[in-house]
N, C-alpha and C positions, 0 to 999 in steps of 0.2 A: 791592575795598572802599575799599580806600585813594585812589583816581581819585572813587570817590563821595563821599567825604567831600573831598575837595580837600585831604587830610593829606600833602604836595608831600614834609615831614621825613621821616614814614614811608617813605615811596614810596622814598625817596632809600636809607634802610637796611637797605631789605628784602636778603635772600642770593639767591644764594650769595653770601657771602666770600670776597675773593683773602685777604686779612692778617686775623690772631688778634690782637684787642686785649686786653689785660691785665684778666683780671677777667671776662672774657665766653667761652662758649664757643659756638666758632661755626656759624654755619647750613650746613648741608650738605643737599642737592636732588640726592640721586642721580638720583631719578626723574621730577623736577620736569617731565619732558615727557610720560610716558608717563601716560596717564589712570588714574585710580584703577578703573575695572573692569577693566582689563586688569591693575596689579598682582594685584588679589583672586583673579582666574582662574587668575594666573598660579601664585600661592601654595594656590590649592585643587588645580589640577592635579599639583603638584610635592609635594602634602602638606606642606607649611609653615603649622606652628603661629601662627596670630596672634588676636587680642584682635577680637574680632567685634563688639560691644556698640554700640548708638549711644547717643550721652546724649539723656536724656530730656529737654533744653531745646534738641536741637538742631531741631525743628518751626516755635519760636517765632525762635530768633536770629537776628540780618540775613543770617551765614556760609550761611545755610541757603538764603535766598531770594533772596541772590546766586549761591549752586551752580544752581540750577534757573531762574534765569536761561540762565548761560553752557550750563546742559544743552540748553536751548529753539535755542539761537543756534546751538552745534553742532550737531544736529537740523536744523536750519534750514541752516543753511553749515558742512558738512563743514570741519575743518582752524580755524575758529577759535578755537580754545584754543591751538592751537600758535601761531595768527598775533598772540592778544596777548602769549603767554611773548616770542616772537620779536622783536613789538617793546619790552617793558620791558628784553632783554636790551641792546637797541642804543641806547637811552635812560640805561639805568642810567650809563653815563658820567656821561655830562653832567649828571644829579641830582646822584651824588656831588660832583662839582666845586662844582655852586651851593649845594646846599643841606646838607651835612655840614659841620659846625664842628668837628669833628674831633672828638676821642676823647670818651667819658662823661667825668664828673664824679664823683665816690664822694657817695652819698645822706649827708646831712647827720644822720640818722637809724643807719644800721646799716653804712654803711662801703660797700655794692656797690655797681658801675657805676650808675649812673641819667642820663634825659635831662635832668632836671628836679630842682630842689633835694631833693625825695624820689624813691626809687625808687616803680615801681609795688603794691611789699608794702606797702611803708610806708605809700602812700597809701591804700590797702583798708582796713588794719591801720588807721588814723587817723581813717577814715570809720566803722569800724564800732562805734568805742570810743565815738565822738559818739552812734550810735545808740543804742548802749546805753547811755549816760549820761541819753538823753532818756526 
């Protein structure tokens, strides 16, 4: 999603995480390679309790229409999910280098890390006080 939106920053901070910055805890991808129905099977086979639920705006959201994409393209070319983890993995360098300016900021609002002079609460929290003021 990030490649589609041209968001080069994101792209650059996605995890995993080698280093734990102050104030963040960090992204962990144990599985980040292995496809999400082979976890589920793996966990229904093994009897492993988990949270089954889908949300009910996940039909409409881009996340969604980008999955059945990449489902189409796997379908179609066995092996590419792994071939683009495989290349963000050999990428992710050279992101970091260009485009990380190093560590958050503390939001000017509530004190935690933030990219941007608010954190992303803050900015929800700020948008929705306007609404209801309107």
């Amino acid at each position: 999603m990030n490649v589609a939106r041209a968001d080069v920053d994101r792209l650059a901070r996605l995890g995993p995480h080698d280093a734990v910055q102050p104030g963040l805890v960090p992204r962990l991808y144990p599985l980040r390679v292995i496809p999400e129905k082979e976890v589920y099977l793996y966990a229904m086979l093994r009897g492993i309790r988990f949270h089954e639920a889908t949300c009910p705006y996940a039909e409409r959201a881009q996340r969604g229409r980008f999955g059945a994409v990449l489902a189409q393209l796997e379908e179609a070319s066995p092996g590419t999910r792994h071939a683009i983890v495989s290349t963000y993995d050999q990428l992710r360098p050279l992101l970091q280098e260009k485009f990380l300016a190093g560590s958050p900021s503390p939001c000017a609002r509530c004190g935690e890390p933030a990219a941007d002079t608010l954190c992303k609460a803050c900015k929800l929290l700020q948008k929705l006080s306007k609404l209801a003021a309107a």
